[in-house]
C-alpha positions in Angstrom: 0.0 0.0 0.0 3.0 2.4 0.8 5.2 3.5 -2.0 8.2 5.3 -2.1 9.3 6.4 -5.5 13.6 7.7 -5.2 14.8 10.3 -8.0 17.6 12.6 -8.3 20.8 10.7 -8.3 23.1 10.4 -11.0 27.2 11.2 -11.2 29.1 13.9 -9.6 32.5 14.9 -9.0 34.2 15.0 -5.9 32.9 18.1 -3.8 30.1 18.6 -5.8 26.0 18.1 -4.8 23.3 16.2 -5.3 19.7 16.5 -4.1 17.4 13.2 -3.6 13.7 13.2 -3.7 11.4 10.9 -2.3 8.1 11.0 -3.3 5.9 8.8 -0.8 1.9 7.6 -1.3 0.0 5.6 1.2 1.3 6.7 4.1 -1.9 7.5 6.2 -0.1 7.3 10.0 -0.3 10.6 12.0 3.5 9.5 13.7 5.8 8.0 11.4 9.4 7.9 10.1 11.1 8.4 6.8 14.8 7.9 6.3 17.4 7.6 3.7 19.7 4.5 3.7 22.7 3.6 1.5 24.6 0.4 0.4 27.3 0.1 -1.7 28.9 -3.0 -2.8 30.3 -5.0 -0.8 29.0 -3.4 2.1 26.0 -3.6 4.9 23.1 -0.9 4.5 23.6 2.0 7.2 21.5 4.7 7.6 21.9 7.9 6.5 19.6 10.3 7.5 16.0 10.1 9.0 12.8 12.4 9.9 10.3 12.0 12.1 6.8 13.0 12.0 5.3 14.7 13.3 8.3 16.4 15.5 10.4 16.8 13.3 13.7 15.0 14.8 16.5 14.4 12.8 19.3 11.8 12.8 22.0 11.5 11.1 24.5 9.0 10.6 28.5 9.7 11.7 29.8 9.6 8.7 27.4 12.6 6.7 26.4 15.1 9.7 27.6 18.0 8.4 27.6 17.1 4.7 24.1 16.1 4.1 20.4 17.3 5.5 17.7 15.7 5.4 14.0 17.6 5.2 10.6 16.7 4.6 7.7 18.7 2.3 4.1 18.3 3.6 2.7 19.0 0.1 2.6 15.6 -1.7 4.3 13.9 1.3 7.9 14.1 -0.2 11.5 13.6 1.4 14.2 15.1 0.3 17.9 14.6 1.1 20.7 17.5 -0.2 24.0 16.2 -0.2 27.3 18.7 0.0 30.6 17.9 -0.2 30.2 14.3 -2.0 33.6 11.9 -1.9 33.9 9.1 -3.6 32.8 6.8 -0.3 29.2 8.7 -0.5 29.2 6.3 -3.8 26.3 4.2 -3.1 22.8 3.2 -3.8 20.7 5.3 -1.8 16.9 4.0 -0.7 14.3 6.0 0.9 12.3 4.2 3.5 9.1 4.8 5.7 8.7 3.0 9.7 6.2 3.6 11.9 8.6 4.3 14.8 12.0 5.3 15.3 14.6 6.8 18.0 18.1 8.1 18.5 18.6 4.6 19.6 16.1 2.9 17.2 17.1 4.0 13.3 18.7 1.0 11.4 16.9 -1.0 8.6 14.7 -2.8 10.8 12.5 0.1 12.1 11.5 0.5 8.6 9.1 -1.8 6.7 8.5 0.3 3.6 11.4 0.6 0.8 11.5 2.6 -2.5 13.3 0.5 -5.1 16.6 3.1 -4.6 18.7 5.0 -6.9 22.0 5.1 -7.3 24.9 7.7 -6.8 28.2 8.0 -8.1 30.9 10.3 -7.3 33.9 10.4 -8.8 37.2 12.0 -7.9 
């Protein structure tokens, strides 16, 4: 019932930006959250960034604070995720995902049941 539809990736070089959009239907829960994860080859998904509804919280994974922010539009329920200062390690593919619950402590893959099909970023140096 819950889609998530991910656009905006593509290649960039080093230092450069990209801006992810997530553009989510069937999400009828007045508390939820929405999140970005990444995996790249080889490698486990971690999470990124992620949003809560309706408070607003914010957390970010170690490795992008600073670089990337995450932020959420109320018209037509769509995440968005603006990445600065892009390195070659932010190479991944990069999902968008909806949970119905989620915490400082509570943010990994497994608080979110709902998963766009992902797209994928590349930066080159």
């Amino acid at each position: 019932q819950v889609q998530l539809v991910e656009s905006g990736g593509g290649s960039v070089q080093a230092g450069g930006s990209l801006r992810l959009s997530c553009a989510a239907s069937g999400l009828t829960y007045s508390r939820y959250c929405m999140g970005w994860f990444r995996q790249a080859p080889g490698k486990e998904r971690e999470g990124v960034a992620v949003i809560r509804t309706p408070d607003s919280i914010t957390y970010y994974g170690d490795s992008v604070k600073g670089r990337f922010t995450i932020s959420r539009a109320n018209a037509k329920n769509t995440l968005h995720l603006l990445m600065n200062s892009l390195t070659p390690e932010d190479t991944a593919m990069y999902y968008c995902a909806a949970g119905p619950y989620c915490n400082s402590n509570y943010w990994t893959a497994r608080a979110f049941g709902h998963w766009g099909q992902g797209t994928q970023v590349t930066v080159s140096s």
